[in-house]
N, C-alpha and C positions, 0 to 999 in steps of 0.2 A: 809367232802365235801358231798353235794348231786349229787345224780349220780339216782335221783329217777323222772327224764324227762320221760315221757313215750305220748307221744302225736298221733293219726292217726286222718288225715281229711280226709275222704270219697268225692265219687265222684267229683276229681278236675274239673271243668268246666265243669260238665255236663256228664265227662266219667267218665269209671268203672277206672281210677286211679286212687291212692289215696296217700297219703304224709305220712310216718310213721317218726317218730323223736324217737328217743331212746338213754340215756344217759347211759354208762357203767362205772361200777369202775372198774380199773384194780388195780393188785397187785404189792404191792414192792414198793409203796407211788409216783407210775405213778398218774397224774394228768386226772382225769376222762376223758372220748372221750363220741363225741355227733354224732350218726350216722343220719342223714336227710337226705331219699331216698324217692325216686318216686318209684311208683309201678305198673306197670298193668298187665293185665294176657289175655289170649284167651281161647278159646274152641275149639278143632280140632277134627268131628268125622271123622272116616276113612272109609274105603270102607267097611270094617268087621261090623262098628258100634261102634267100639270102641271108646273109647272116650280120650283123650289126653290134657292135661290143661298145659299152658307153663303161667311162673308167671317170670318176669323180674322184677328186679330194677338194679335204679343208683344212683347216687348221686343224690337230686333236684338242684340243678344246669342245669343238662342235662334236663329237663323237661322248654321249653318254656313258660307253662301259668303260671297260680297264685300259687305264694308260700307262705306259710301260716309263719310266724315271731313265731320262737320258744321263752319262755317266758325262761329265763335263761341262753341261747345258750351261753352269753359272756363270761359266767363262766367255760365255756368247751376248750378242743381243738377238733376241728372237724377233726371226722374219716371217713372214705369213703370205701361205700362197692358196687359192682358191680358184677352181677350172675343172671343166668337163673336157673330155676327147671322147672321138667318136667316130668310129673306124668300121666302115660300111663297106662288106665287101660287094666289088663290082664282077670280077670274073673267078674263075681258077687262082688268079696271080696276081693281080691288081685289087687295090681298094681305093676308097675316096678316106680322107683323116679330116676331121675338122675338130679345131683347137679352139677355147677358148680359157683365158687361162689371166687372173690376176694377180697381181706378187706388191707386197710391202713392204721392201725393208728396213723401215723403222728409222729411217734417217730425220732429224732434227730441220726444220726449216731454222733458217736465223735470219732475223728481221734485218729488213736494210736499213741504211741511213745508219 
C-alpha cells in the first residue's frame, strides 16, 4: 500500500491556517489512516515580553472555508487528530512545550465471546 500522502496548503483563505494531510502505515497489516487537519497558530507576548505561540489543529471538517480534495484519500481510512501545543518561551534559548493532543484511528472494536 502507499501510505506516502503527504500534502500542506498554506494560507487557507487568506489566514495564517493551513490544511496538512498526512497518510500513515500502521503495523500488523492495519490498513493505512489518512490524517486531514486544519491548523492555525497565534502569538501571545506577555507583560515580561515573553513570548508564547499556541498552534491548534482539528480535523478539516471543523474548519468552515475551502478544503483542498486530497488526491488518494479514497484509498485510506481517515484518522482524526485534535490538540493544542504551546511553546512558552523561558529565556534566550530555552522554552517550556506543553502538548495536548488527541488521535483516533478509526479502528473497529469486535465484540468478544
Amino acid at each position: 500500500s502507499n501510505s506516502t500522502i503527504r500534502k500542506v496548503w498554506k494560507s487557507l483563505d487568506g489566514t495564517r491556517g493551513l490544511q496538512y494531510a498526512r497518510a500513515i502505515k500502521l503495523p500488523g497489516g492495519f490498513k493505512d489512516r489518512l490524517f486531514d487537519i486544519w491548523l492555525t497558530w497565534d502569538l501571545l507576548i506577555g507583560v515580561d515580553g515573553r513570548k508564547t505561540y499556541i498552534i491548534a489543529f482539528a480535523p478539516i471538517e471543523k474548519y468552515a472555508g475551502t478544503r483542498n480534495k486530497v488526491s488518494g484519500a479514497a484509498k485510506k481510512i481517515r484518522a482524526d487528530s485534535t490538540g493544542v501545543h504551546i511553546v512558552r518561551e523561558l529565556t534566550g534559548n530555552t522554552c517550556e512545550w506543553t502538548r495536548a493532543q488527541q488521535v483516533d484511528l478509526k479502528f473497529k472494536v469486535m465484540p468478544s465471546g
